[in-house]
C-alpha positions as CSV (number, residue, x, y, z in Angstrom):
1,X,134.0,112.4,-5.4
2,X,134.1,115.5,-2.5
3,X,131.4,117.8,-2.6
4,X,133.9,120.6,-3.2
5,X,135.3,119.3,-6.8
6,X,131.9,118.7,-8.1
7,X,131.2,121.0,-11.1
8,X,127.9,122.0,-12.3
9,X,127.9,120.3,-15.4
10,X,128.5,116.6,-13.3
11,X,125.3,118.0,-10.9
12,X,123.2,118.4,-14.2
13,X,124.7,115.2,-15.9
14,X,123.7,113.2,-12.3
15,X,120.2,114.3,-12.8
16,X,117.6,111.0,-14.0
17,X,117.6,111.7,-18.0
18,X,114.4,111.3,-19.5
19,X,113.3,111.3,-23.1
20,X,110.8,113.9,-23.0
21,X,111.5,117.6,-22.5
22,X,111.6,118.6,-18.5
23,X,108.8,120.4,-17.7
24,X,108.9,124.2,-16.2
25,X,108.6,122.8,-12.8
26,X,111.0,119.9,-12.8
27,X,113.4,123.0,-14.7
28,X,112.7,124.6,-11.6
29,X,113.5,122.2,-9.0
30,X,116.6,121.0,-10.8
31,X,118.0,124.5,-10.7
32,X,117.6,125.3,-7.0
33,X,119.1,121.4,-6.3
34,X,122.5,122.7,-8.2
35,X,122.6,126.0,-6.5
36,X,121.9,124.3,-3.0
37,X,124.8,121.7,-3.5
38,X,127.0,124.4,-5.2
39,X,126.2,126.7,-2.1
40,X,127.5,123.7,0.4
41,X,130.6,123.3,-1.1
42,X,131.7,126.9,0.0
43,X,130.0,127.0,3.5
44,X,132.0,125.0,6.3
45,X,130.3,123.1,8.3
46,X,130.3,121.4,12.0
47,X,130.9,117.6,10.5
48,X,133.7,118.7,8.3
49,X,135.9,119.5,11.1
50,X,135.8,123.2,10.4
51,X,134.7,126.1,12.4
52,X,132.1,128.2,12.1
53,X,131.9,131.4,9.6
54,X,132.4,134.2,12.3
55,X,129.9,136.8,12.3
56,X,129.7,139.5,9.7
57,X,129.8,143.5,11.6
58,X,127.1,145.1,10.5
59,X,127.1,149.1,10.9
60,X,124.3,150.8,11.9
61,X,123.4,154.1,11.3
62,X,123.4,156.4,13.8
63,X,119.8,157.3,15.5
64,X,118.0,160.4,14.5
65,X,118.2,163.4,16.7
66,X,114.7,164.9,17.2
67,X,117.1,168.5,16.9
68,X,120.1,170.5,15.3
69,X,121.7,173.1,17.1
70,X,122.9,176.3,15.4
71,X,125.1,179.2,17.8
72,X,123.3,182.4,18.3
73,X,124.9,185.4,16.7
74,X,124.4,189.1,16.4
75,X,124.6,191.8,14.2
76,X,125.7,194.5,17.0
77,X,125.8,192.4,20.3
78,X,127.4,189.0,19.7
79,X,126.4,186.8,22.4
80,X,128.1,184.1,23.8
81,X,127.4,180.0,24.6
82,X,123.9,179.9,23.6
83,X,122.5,177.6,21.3
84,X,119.1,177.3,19.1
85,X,117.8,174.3,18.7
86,X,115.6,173.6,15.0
87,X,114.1,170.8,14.2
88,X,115.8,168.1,12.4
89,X,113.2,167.1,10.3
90,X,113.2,170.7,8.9
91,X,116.5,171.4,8.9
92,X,118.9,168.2,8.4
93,X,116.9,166.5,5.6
94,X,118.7,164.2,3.6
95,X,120.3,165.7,0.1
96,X,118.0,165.8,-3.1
97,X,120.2,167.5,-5.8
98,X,117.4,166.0,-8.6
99,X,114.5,167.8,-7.0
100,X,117.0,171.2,-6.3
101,X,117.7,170.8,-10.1
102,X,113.8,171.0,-10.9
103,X,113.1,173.5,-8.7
104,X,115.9,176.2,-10.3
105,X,115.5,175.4,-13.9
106,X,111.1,175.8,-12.8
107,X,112.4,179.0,-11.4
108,X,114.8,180.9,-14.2
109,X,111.9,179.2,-16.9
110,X,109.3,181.2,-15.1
111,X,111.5,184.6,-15.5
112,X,111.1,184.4,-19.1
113,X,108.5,187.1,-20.5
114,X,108.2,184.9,-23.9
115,X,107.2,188.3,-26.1
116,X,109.6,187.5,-29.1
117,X,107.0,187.3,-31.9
118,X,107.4,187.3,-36.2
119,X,105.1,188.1,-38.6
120,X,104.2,184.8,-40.8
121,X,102.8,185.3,-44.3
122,X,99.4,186.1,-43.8
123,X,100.8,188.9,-41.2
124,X,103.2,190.8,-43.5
125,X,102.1,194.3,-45.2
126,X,101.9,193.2,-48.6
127,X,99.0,192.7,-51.1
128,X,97.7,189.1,-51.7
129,X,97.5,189.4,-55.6
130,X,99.6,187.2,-57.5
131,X,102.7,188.3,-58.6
132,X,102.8,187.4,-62.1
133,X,100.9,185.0,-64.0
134,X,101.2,181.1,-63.7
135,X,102.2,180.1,-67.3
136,X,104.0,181.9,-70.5
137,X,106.7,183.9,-68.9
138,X,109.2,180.8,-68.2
139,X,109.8,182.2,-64.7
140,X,109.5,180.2,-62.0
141,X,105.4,180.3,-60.3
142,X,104.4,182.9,-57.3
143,X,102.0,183.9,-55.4
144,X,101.9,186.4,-53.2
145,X,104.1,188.6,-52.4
146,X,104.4,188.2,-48.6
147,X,106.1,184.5,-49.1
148,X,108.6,183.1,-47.2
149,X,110.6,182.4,-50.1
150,X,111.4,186.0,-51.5
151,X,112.8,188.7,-49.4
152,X,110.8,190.7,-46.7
153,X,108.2,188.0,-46.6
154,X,106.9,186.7,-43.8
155,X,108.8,184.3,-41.6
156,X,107.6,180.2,-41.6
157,X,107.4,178.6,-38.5
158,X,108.6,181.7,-36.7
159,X,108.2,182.4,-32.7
160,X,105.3,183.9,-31.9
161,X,104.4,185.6,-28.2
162,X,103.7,183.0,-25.3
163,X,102.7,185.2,-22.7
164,X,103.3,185.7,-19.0
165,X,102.8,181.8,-18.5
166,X,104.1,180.6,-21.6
167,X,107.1,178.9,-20.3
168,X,105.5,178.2,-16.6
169,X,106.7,174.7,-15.5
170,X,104.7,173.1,-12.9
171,X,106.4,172.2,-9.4
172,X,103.9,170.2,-6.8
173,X,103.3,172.0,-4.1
174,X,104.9,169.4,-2.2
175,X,108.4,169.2,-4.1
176,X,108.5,173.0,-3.0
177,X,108.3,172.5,0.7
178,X,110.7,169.5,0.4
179,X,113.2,171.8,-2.2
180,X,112.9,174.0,0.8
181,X,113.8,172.2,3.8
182,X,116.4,170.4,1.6
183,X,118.4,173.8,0.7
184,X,118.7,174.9,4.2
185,X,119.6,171.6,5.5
186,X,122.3,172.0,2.6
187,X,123.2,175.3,4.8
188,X,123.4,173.5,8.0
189,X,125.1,170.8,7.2
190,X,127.8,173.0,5.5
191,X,127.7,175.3,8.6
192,X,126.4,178.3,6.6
193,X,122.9,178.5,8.4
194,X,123.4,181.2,10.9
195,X,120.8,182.6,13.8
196,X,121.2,186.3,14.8
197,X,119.0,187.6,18.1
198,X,118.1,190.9,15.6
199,X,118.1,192.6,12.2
200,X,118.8,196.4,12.5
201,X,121.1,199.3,11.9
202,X,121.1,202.6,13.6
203,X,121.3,204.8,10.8
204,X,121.0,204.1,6.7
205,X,124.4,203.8,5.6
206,X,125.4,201.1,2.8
207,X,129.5,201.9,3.8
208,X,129.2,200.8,7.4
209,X,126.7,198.2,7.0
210,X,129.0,197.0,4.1
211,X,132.4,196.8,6.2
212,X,130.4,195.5,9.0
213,X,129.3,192.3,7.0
214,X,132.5,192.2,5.1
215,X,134.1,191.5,9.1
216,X,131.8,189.1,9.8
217,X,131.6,187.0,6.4
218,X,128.6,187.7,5.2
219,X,129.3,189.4,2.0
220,X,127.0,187.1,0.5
221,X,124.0,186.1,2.5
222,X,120.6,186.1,2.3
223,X,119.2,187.9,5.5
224,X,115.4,186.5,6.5
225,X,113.4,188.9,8.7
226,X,110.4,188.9,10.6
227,X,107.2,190.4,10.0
228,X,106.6,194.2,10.5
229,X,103.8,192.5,13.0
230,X,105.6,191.7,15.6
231,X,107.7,194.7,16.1
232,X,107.8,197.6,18.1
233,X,108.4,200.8,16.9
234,X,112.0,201.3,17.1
235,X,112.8,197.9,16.0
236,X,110.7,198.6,12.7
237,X,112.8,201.8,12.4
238,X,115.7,199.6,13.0
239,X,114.6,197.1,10.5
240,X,113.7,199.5,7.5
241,X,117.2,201.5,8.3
242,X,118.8,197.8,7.4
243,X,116.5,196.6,4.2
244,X,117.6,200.7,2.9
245,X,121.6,199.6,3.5
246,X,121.1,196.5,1.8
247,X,119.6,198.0,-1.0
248,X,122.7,198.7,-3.4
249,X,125.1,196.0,-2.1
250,X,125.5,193.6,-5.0
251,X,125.4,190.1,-3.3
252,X,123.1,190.8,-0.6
253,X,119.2,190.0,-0.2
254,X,116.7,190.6,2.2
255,X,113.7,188.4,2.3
256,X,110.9,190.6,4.8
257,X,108.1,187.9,4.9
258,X,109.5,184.6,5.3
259,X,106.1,183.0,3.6
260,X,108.0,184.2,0.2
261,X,111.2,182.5,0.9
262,X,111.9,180.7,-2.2
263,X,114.9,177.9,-3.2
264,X,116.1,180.3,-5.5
265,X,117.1,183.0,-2.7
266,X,118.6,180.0,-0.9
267,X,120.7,178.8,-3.2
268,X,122.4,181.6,-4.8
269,X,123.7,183.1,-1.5
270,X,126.7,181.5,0.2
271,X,124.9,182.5,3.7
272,X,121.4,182.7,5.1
273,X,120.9,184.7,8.2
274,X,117.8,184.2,10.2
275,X,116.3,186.6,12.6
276,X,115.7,184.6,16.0
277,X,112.1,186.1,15.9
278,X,111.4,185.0,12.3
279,X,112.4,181.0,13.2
280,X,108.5,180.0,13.9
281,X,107.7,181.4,10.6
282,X,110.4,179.8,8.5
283,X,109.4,176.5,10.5
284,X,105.6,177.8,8.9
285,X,106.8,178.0,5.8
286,X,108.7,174.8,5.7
287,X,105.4,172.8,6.9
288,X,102.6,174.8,6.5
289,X,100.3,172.0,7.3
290,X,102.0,170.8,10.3
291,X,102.2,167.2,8.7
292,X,105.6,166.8,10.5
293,X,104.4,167.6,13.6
294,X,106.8,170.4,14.8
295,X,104.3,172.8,16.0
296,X,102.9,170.1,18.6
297,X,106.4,169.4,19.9
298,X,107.9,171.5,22.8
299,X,109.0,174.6,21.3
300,X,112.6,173.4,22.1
301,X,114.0,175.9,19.5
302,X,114.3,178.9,21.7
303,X,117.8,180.1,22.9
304,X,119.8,177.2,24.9
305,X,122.8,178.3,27.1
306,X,125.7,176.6,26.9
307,X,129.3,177.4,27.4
308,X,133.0,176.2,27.6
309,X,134.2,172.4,25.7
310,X,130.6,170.8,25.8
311,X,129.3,173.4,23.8
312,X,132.0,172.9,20.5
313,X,132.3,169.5,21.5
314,X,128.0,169.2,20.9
315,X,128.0,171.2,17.8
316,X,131.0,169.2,16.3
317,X,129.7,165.9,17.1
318,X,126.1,166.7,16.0
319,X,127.5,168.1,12.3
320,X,129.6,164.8,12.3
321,X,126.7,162.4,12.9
322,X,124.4,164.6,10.3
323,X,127.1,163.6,7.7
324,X,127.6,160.3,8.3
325,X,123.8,159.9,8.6
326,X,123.7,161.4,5.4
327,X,125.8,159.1,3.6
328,X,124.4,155.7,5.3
329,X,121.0,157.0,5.3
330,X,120.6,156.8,8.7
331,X,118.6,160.1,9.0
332,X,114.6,160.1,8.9
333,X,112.7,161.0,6.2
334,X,108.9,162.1,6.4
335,X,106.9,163.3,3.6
C-alpha cells in the first residue's frame, strides 16, 4: 500500500503485538515511528519525482535605531529644519498597557486620605448597664444600650480611619522608570512628544498665553521645564511669568523639576512639551542609574539641522519603522 493512504490506526495495527503491556519506552518509540511515517506522507521528496518545498519568506524585523528624532519648536520663535535626536531606548520603548494600568490605579489609590471612621459599640456615648433584666419580662434579652441592634448604637464592622498610607500600593522602583519611558514613547510614537528651544512669556497674562497655545494645539499639554539652576536672570523672570499664566488654565500643567515627573502628568495630557534645556534631565529621570547607558553615548541629542524632503521624509520613515517594530517586536528592550 502507498505511504500516503496509510492511516494511523494500520501504523499501530503493523506494530509486533505482544502479550504483555508496552512499556513507557517502547510507548515512546512507537509514537514518534507513527508521527515520522505520518510526517513523510505529506513532505515530497527527490525519489518521488516531486520538487522540492520552495522556501518559506521569513520577515524580519526591522533593526533598532540607536535614536528618535523629534522637530524643534518654539513658543515665540519657531525654528525651522532642525531636529533633536533622543534616545531610542528611552523614548521608543515597546508598549506596556499592564504596567501603565498599575502605575495609575497605584497613583489615584495613593490620593485617598482614608479618614472615614464609625464608632463601633464600645465607642458610642452610652452607659454599659444592662437594659433590662434577663428573665421575667417576656421581652426579648439586651445588653447594653450602645448595640448594634437597636437604634443609635454603634456600627458593626464599620470603616474606621487608615491613615495617610492606608491605601498606599507598592510600585518597584523599577516598574516606575519603565512606566515612564513607556508613556512618553506612547507620545512619540503618536507624534505628541514635542521639543521647544524655551519656556517663557514676556508678561503674566493667562488671555494671551491662552490664545497663544490654543494656535498652536497645545490646549492640553503638559509643559516640562528646567531647573531654576541653570538659568539666567531674565530667563527665570521669563519662566515664573509662564508657570503664573498657566496657573488658572484648566487643562494645562507645568512640571518645574523634571526629577518629579510622574506617569500620571503624562498620561492625562494629550501633549508634553519639553524644554530643550530640561532633555538631559528627563533622560536623568528616565535612567537615573545609567544602566542603559545613554549618558556614556555621544550626546547626539542636541539640535540637528536639517531641511527640505530629507527632513519629512526621515521623520516619516523613522515613525513608520517604530510602529512596525512595535507590532513584530523588532525594537530592543533593556531592563
Amino acid at each position: 500500500m502507498h505511504a500516503s493512504r496509510r492511516t494511523l490506526s494500520s501504523l499501530i495495527s503493523s506494530a509486533p503485538a505482544t502479550t504483555c503491556a508496552f512499556s513507557s519506552s517502547s510507548r515512546y518509540h512507537l509514537v514518534v515511528r507513527v508521527f515520522l511515517t505520518l510526517a513523510s506522507c505529506f513532505v515530497p521528496t527527490a525519489a518521488a519525482g516531486l520538487a522540492p518545498a520552495a522556501a518559506s519568506t521569513v520577515t524580519l524585523p526591522p533593526p533598532f535605531h540607536p535614536y528618535v528624532h523629534v522637530p524643534l519648536s518654539g513658543l515665540v520663535t519657531r525654528p525651522k529644519n532642525n531636529l533633536v535626536p533622543l534616545p531610542a531606548q528611552l523614548f521608543n520603548t515597546p508598549s506596556r498597557p499592564s504596567l501603565l494600568h498599575k502605575l495609575v490605579v497605584s497613583h489615584l489609590a495613593s490620593l485617598r486620605t482614608g479618614n472615614a471612621s464609625t464608632k463601633n459599640r464600645s465607642q458610642v456615648n452610652y452607659s454599659g448597664k444592662k437594659l433590662r433584666p434577663q428573665k421575667g419580662t417576656g421581652r426579648a434579652r439586651l445588653g447594653s444600650r450602645g448595640s448594634p441592634m437597636l437604634r443609635g448604637g454603634g456600627r458593626a464592622f464599620g470603616v474606621s480611619p487608615k491613615g495617610p498610607d492606608g491605601w498606599k500600593m507598592k510600585v518597584n522602583r523599577k516598574e516606575e522608570q519603565l512606566g515612564l519611558r513607556v508613556g512618553l514613547s506612547e507620545k512619540w510614537r503618536s507624534g505628541n512628544l514635542v521639543v521647544v528651544d524655551r519656556l517663557g512669556w514676556e508678561k503674566v497674562s493667562t488671555n494671551a498665553l491662552d490664545k497663544e497655545l490654543r494656535s498652536r494645539g497645545w490646549a492640553d499639554a503638559l509643559f516640562i521645564t528646567s531647573a531654576d539652576s541653570a538659568r539666567s536672570l531674565p530667563d527665570l523672570e521669563q519662566k515664573d511669568a509662564f508657570v503664573l499664566s498657566t496657573a488658572n488654565l484648566q487643562h494645562v500643567a507645568v512640571v518645574e523639576e523634571p526629577q518629579e515627573l510622574g506617569i500620571w502628568e503624562i498620561l492625562k495630557s494629550k501633549k508634553v512639551v519639553m524644554e530643550l534645556t530640561a532633555v538631559d534631565e528627563v533622560i536623568r529621570r528616565l535612567d537615573p542609574e545609567n544602566k542603559l547607558g545613554v549618558e556614556d553615548e555621544e550626546e547626539g541629542w542636541e539640535v540637528e539641522l536639517g531641511g527640505g524632503e530629507e527632513y519629512d521624509e526621515l521623520l516619516a520613515n523613522e515613525l513608520e519603522d517604530a510602529l512596525e517594530g512595535l507590532d513584530l517586536g523588532g525594537v530592543e528592550q533593556k531592563l
